[in-house]
Each structure stands twice: as C-alpha cells, then as structure tokens.
C-alpha positions in Angstrom: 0.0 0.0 0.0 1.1 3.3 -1.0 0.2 6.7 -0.3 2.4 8.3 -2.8 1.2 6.4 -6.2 -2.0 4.6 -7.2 -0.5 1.1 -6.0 -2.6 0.9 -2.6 -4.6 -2.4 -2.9 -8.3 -1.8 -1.6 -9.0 -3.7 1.7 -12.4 -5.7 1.5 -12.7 -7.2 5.0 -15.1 -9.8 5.5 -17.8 -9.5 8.4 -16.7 -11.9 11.5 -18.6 -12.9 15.0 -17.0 -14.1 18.2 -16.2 -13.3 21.3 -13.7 -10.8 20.7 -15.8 -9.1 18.3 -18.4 -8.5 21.1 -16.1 -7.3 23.4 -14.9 -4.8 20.6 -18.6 -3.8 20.3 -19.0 -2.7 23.9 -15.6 -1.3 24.0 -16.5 1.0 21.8 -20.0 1.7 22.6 -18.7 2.7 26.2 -16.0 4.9 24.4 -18.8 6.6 22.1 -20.7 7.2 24.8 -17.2 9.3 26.5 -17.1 10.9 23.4 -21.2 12.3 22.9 -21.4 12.4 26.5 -19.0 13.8 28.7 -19.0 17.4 27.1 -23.0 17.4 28.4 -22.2 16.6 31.9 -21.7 19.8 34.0 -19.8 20.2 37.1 -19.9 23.7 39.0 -21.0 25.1 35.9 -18.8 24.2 33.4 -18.6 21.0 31.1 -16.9 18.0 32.9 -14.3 18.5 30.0 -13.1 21.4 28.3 -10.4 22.9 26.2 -11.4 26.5 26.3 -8.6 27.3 24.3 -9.3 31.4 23.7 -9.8 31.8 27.3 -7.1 29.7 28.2 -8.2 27.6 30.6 -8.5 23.6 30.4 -11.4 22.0 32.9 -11.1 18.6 34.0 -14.4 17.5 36.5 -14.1 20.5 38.7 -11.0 21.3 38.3 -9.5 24.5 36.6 -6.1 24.4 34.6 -4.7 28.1 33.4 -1.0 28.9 31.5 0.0 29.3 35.1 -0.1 25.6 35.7 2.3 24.8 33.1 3.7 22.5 35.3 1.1 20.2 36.4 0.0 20.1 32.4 3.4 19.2 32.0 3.2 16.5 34.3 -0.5 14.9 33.5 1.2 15.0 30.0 4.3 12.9 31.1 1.3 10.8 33.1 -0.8 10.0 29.8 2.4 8.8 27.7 3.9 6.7 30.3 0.2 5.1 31.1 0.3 4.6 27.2 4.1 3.2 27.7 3.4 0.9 30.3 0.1 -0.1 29.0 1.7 -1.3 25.5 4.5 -3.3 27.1 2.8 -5.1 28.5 -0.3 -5.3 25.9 0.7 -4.5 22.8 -1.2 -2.8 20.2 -4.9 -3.3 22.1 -5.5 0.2 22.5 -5.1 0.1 18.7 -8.0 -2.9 18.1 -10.3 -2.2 20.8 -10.4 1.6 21.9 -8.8 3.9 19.0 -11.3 6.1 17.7 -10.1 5.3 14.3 -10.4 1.6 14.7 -14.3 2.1 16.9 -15.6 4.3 14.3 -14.0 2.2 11.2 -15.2 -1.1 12.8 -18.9 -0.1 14.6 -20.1 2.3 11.6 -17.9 2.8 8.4 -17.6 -1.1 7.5 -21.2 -1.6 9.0 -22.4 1.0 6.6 -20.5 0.0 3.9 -21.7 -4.0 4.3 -25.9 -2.3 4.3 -25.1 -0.4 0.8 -23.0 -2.3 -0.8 -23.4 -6.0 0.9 -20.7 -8.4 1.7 -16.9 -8.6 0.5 -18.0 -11.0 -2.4 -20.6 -8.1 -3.9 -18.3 -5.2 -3.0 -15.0 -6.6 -4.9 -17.7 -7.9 -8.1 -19.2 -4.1 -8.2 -16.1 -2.4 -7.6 -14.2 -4.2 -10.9 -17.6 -3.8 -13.1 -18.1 -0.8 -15.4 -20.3 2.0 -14.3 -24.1 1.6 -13.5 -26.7 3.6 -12.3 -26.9 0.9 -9.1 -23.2 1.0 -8.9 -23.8 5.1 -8.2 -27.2 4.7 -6.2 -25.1 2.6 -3.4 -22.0 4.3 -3.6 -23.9 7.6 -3.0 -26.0 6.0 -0.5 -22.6 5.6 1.5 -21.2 8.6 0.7 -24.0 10.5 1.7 -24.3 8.0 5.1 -20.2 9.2 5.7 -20.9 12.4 5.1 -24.0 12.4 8.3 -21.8 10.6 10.2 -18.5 12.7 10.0 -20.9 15.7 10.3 -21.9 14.7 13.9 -18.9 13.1 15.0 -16.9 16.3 14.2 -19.9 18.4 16.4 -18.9 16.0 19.3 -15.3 16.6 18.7 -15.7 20.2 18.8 -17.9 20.1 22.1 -15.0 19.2 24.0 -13.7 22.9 22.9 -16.9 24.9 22.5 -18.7 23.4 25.1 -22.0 21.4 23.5 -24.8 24.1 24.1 -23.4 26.5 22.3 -21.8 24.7 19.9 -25.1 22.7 19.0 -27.4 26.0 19.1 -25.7 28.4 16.7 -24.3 30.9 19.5 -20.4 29.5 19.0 -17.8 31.8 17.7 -17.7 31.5 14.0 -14.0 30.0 14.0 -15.7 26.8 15.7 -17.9 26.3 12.6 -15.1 26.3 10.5 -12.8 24.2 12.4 -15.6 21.8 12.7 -16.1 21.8 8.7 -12.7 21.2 8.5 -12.7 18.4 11.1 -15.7 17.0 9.1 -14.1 17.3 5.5 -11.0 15.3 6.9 -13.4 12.1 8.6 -15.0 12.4 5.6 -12.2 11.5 3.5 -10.8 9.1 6.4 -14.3 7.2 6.2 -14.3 6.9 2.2 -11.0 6.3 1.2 -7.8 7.0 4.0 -9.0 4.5 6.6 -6.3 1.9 7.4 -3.8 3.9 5.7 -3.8 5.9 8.9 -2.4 3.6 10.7 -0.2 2.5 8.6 1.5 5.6 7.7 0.3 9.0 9.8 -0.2 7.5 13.5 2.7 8.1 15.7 1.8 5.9 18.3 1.7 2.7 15.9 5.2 3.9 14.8 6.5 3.4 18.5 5.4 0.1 18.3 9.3 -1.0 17.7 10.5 1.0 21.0 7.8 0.3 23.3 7.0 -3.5 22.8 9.3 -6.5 23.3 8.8 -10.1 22.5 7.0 -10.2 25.7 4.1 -8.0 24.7 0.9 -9.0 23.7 0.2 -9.8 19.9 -2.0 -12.0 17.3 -0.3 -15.0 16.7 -0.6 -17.5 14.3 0.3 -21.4 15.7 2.7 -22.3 12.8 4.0 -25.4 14.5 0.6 -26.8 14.3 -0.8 -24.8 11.1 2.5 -25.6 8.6 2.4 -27.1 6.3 -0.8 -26.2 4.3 0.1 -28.3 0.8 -1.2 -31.6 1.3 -3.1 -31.4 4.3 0.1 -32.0 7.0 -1.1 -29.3 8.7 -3.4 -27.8 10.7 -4.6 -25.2 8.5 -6.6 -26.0 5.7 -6.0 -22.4 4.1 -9.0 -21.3 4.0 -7.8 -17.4 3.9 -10.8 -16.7 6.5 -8.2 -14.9 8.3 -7.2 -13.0 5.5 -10.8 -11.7 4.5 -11.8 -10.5 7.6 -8.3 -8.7 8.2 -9.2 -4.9 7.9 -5.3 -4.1 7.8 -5.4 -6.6 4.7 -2.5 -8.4 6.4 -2.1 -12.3 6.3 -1.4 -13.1 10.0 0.1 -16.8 8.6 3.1 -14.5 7.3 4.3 -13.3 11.3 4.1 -10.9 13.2 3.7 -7.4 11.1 3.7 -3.8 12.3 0.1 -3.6 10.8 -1.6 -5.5 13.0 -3.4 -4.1 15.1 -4.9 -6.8 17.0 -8.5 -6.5 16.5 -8.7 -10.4 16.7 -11.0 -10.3 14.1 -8.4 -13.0 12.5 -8.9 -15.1 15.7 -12.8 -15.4 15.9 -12.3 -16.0 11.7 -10.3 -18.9 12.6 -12.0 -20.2 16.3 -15.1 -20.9 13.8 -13.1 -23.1 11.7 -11.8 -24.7 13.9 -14.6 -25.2 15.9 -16.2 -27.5 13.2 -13.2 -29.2 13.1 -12.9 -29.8 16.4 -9.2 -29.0 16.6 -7.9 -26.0 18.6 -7.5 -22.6 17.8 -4.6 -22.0 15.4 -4.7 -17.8 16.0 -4.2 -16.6 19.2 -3.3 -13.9 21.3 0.4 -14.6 22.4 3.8 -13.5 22.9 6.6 -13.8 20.3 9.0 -16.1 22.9 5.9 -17.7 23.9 6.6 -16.8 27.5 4.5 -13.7 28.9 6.1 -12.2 32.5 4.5 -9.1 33.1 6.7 -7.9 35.7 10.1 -7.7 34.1 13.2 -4.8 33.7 11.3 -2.1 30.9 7.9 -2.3 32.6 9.4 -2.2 36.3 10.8 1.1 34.5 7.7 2.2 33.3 5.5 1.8 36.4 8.3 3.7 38.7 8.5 6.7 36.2 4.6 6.8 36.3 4.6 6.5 40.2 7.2 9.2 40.6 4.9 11.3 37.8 1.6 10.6 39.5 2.8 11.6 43.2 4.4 14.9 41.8 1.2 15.8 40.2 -0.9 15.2 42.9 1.6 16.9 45.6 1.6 20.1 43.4 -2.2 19.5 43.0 -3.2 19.5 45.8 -1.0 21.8 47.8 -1.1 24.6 45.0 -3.2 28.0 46.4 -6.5 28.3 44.7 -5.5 31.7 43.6 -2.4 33.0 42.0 -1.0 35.7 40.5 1.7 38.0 39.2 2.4 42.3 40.0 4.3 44.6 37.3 5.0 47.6 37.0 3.3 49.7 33.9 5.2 49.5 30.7 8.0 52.6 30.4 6.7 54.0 33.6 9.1 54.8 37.3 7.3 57.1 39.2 5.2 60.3 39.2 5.6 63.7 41.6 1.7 64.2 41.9 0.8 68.4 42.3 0.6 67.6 46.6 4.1 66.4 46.3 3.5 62.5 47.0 5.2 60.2 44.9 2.8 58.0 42.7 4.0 54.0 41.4 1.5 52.4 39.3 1.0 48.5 38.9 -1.0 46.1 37.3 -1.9 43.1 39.2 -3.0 40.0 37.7 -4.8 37.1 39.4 -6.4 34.1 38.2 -8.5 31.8 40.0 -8.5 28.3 39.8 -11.6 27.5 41.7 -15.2 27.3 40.5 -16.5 29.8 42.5 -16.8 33.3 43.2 -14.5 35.4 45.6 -14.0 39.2 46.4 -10.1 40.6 47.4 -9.1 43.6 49.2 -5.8 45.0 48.0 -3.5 46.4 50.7 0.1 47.4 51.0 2.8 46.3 53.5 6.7 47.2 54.2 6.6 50.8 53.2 5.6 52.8 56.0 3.2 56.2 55.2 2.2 54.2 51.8 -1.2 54.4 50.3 -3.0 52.3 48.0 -5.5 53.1 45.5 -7.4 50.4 44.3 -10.4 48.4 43.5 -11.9 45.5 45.4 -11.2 43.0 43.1 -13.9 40.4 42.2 -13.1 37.3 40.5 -15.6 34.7 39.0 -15.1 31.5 39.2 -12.5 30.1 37.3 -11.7 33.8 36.1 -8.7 35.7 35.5 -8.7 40.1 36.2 -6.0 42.2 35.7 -6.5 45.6 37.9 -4.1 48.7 38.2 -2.8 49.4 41.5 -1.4 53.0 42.8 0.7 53.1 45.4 1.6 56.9 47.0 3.9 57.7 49.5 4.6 61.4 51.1 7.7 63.3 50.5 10.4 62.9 53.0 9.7 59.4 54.1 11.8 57.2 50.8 15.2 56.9 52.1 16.3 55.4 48.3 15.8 55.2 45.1 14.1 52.2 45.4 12.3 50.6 48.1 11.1 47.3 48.4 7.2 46.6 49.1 4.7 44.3 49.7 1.4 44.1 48.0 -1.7 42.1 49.9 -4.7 40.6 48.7 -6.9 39.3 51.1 -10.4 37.3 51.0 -11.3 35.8 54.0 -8.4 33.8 55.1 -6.5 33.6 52.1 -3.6 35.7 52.1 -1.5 36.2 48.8 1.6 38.9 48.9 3.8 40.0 46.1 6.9 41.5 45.9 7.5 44.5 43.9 9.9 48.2 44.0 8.8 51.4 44.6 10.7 53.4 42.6 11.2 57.7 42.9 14.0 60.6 43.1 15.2 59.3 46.7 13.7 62.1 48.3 
C-alpha cells in the first residue's frame, strides 16, 4: 500500500462474530458514549471536560487548569504517555484494536455501513471491478452521503469538547468553531471513504512506536505455525482457507508473522475459532507473545511503572497543595514614578490574578513594608475560574523614601486567604 502512487490495494474485509468481536462492540459503545457524553455533563457550571482554548483555561471534572499551571500540564502529559508506555508493554497494540477512535468508528459504523449499501466482500470486490451503472452510483452515494451524516456529527462531538456542547449545538459558538468543525468534518470524511487503514499504517505516531515500546513479551496475534504448517497436502493444521485473511481490515495475512500492521483486532482469531470449531481442533490464531513466555513484571515495565509512580505523586503533591488563587504584580510599561501636584510620589502596577476554583471570591488590596504608603485600588472580584487584571497605585509622602528604590509588599486578602507579592517602589530618593 502506498500513499504516494496509485498502488494501494483496496481492503475488503469480510464481516466476523465471536467473542472478541463482542467485546470490541461494547468497548467501543462505552467509548462513544465518553465521546457524545462527557462534554454534556456539567460540574460547577462548566462542562466535565473542556479545552477553552481562547480563554485559556483547560477544565477537567471540577478542576480548573490556566497557563499558570504549566507545570502540572506538564506533568499529566508525562502521566498520559507513560500510562500509554506501560500499557503497550505489557499489551501490545490493544489500544489500537479495541479503543482507538479510528479503529471504533471504522469497525462499529464505516464497515457496518458499507456492508448495508453495498453488501458483503464477495458483492463489493464484483461491483467495484464492473463498469459503471446507475446501481453502482445509487449505493455508492447512499454511503457517501451515510459518511458524510456521520462525519458531520462526529466532528460536532469533537468540537464540544472545545466549544462546550450548548453552544456549539445551538448556533451561538464563535464562528471560528464552525469552521474548524467543517474542516474536522471534510477530513473524517475523506478518512471514512478512502484513508482508513492507511492511517495507521503511515500517519499514526503511536503505531510507529510500536518498535520501542514493545518487546517479545508484549501482547500480539499470533498465528500457531507449528501446528498450522504445512498447508500443501493437508500436514497441517490449516486447511488455508484465507478466513483470516478476508476478515483482516489491515489486509494483512497473520500466517506470514508478526507485522507492524496489526493491530490486534482479533477479528483473524474469531475468523479462525469458527473453523476450527467444526473441526474440532484447537485454535490455530491466538493472542500470544513472540517467545511464547508472557512475565508481566520484568526490567522495561518495572521502569515504566516507577516513572509513572514518581509522575503521579508529583502531580498530585503540586495538585493539591497549590493556592486556589495565583498571581503576578508589574510595574506599567515605560513607567518609574510620578511627583503628583501635593508632592507625593505615585507608582503604578497592574496586578493580575487568576482563580482556579469554580466559585466566586472578592479581594481587598493592601500594601505592606513601606511605612506612610497608600494604596488606590479596587476590590477585586473574581468569577469563578476567572482571571482580572487591575491597576494598583501606590503613593507615598515626600520625605519618608530613604532610596531610590524601596522594596514593598502588596496584599490581597479574601477571607483567610492571604496572597503577597513582591514589587519596587521606585522615585528621586527624596
């Protein structure tokens, strides 16, 4: 298969029942239902999940994230890939077959739709090499247009996550949602109709890891070619009957070995279980491990599971011990200090703070260190998971700066929350 020139042989895949199958099915029913959801469930006022990405802030079921917790993004980052490490060491590629989105939508609605329009393998390849006819275009269109419904709504759910779902779903989005989510259509659309396994073959990064992150340990389809070989002349097990092969949606023959493609669906297994079945002989495909020994507790995953222990603590140390507001005091840009008409000298400030909690809160602004020093500014009132930037005047009298500069302490206080933040009074030394 090629994505370069036209030699990319069309995969036909065979429908297949068994009990991997129906786990697949409810695997990815549960995931769909993560997906439509999650975005309508509402915690504190806000969506369990959202990437508010203009205003910069990232909710996760109650919890706020803002730039100013680079760090513990940083760290549930580091979380999610060494999950993802330790998960394929020891596992394989079963993310891939039971709870990609590429694989769930490919497996519970593209090939499904594609079998109702166009009918089994047998009918698809005999239309597909026959000339142009009105049927051929009636079905064809039929699953075009059944794509195009489907990437339309899938891309809406996508987009909830960012937009939030009411807003999104009722017209009352920014406009730059719309188009991102027509763009996020147009490119399932083409995934459903004609990129499909190619994405795994040749775009996903993860399935390019494979190499690194699995051993011959790890979890994969197997094919039993002690028992299965030879096929000529019946000596073997298998009586080639290239179920295996039909069903494959990578278009992969699992006889040949193991193969970066694979993406152990065990579609290829349940093919081959009802075979053998009626044969009354064991199952020649299996899930295995290439040295046919399986210890899950070995060097690289000891590795993994420290790293993700030391990962999880930190994150929940600077979780939970992090203030629920922060914040950050300048000075105004090009500006030192002012001799106001009475004499006193004037410093003015912008203060910034964000809060992280989903609540409401008002702070009074004071200032400490710099005795005779008044402060002009507002109560500040922050929303719930809201960020304000106010200016802040500080005065002092003449006669009382013994320097140029002066440190000082600026105070915000609600309740008994406390913040302070350091900053320089600046004037003529007078």
């Amino acid at each position: 298969m090629s994505l370069i020139n036209s030699a990319r042989t069309w995969v036909y895949s065979a429908s297949v029942k068994g009990r991997f199958q129906r786990v697949h099915r409810w695997s990815g029913a549960a995931l769909q239902a993560i997906l439509f959801v999650t975005p309508w469930v509402v915690i504190d006022g806000h969506p369990a999940v959202q990437a508010d990405v203009p205003g910069r802030r990232l909710y996760a079921f109650g919890a706020v994230f803002t730039p100013t917790d680079t760090l513990l993004l940083v760290l549930m980052g580091l979380f999610i890939a060494f999950t993802m490490f330790l998960f394929t060491a020891v596992y394989g590629r079963l993310w891939c077959g039971y709870a990609c989105p590429q694989t769930v939508f490919l497996e519970e609605w593209v090939r499904p739709i594609e079998r109702w329009t166009e009918g089994e393998r047998g009918a698809r390849m005999a239309r597909d090499k026959g000339p142009l006819t009105v049927e051929k275009v009636r079905r064809k269109g039929a699953k075009w247009l059944a794509y195009l419904g489907l990437a339309s709504v899938v891309a809406m759910a996508f987009m909830s996550w960012f937009a939030g779902p009411r807003p999104l779903w009722t017209g009352q989005a920014a406009p730059g949602y719309y188009g991102l989510t027509l763009a996020v259509t147009a490119g399932m659309f083409l995934d459903f109709v004609w990129f499909r396994e190619q994405f795994c073959n040749f775009l996903c990064p993860y399935a390019r890891l494979q190499g690194v992150l699995c051993d011959d340990q790890s979890l994969v389809v197997a094919y039993d070619a002690a028992r299965g070989e030879p096929r000529k002349g019946g000596a073997g097990a298998c009586i080639d009957c290239n179920k295996c092969v039909a069903v494959c949606p990578q278009g992969i023959d699992i006889r040949d070995g193991f193969q970066l493609e694979c993406v152990t669906c065990a579609r290829c297994v349940d093919a081959c279980q009802i075979v053998m079945d009626k044969r009354g002989q064991p199952n020649l495909i299996n899930y295995a491990t290439l040295s046919g020994e399986r210890h899950n507790v070995r060097p690289r995953t000891v590795v993994y599971a420290s790293l993700l222990s030391v990962i999880a603590l930190a994150f929940f140390t600077v979780l939970l011990t992090r203030s629920p507001v922060d914040g950050n005091i300048s000075r105004v840009a090009g500006s030192t200090y002012v001799t106001d008409t009475d004499g006193w000298i004037r410093n003015t400030y912008m203060l910034r703070l964000t809060n992280h909690e989903n609540h409401a809160e008002t702070w009074e602004v004071s200032v400490a260190g710099l005795d005779s020093a008044e402060i002009i500014a507002p109560a500040i009132h922050l929303t719930g998971a809201g960020t304000t930037t106010v200016p802040v005047v500080v005065r002092v009298p003449p006669g009382h700066l013994s320097a140029q500069s002066v440190p000082l302490r600026v105070v915000v206080q609600a309740h008994d929350d406390v913040l302070s933040f350091n900053a320089t009074f600046m004037s003529d030394g007078g």
